[in-house]
SEFIKE-878405 format. One record per residue (C-alpha): x, y, z negated. Coordinates in steps of 0.1 Angstrom, whole numbers, padded with zeros to 4 digits, always signed. Each point is the difference from the previous one (the first is absolute). Layout:
N
XYZ...
//
This chain:
89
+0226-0329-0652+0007+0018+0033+0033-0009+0003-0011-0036+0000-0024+0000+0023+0025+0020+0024+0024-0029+0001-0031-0028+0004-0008+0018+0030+0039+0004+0009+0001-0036-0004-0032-0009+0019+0012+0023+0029+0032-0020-0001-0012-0031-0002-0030+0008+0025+0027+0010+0027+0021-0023-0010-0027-0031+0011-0011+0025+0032+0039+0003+0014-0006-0036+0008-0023+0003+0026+0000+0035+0013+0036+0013+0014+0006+0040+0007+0026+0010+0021+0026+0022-0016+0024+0002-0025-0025+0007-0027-0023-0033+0007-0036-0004-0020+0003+0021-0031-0023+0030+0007-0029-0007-0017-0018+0030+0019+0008-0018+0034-0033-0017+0021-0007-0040-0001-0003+0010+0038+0036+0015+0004+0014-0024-0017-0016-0025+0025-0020-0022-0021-0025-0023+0014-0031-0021-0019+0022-0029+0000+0032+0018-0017-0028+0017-0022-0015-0034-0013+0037-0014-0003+0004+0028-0024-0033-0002-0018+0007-0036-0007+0035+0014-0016-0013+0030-0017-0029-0023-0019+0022-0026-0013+0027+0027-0010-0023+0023-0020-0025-0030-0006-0033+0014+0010-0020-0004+0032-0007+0027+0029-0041+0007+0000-0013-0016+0030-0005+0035+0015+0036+0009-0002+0012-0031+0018+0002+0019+0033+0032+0019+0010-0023+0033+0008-0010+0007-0033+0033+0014-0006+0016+0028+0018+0037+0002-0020+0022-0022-0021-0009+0022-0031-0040-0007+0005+0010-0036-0005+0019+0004-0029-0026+0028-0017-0026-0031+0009+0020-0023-0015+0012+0023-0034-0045+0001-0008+0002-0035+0005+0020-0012-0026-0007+0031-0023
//
């Protein structure tokens, strides 16, 4: 049972940066990919973050709580996806 739900979440990182790489760029031969590294590093503004909410919802088919809908509930990439993993549980 572990092993499973180590490759959902390998798959929901994946697919989580996957949709993010669209709207936020990082410099460097490594792009988006740590999921460790700040929304604020990475650049990404209330518009990029709505763009992405929009994305992430139909993708995973649930809906952000209203609280959530603002970029500065989350500090890294991985506090979206550990959001997103209780979610859909």
């Amino acid at each position: 049972m572990i092993h499973s739900t180590i490759l959902i979440n390998a798959d929901l990182k994946s697919k989580v940066l996957e949709i993010m790489s669209r709207y936020v760029c990082v410099a460097g031969a490594g792009g988006i990919g740590a999921a460790q590294d700040t929304l604020e590093y990475l650049g990404l503004n209330s518009l990029k973050f709505i763009n992405i909410v929009v994305e992430l919802e139909y993708e995973f088919d649930f809906e952000f709580d209203d609280e959530y809908l603002d970029n500065f509930k989350f500090s890294k990439i991985e506090d979206i996806i550990r959001y997103i993993s209780k979610k859909i549980e």
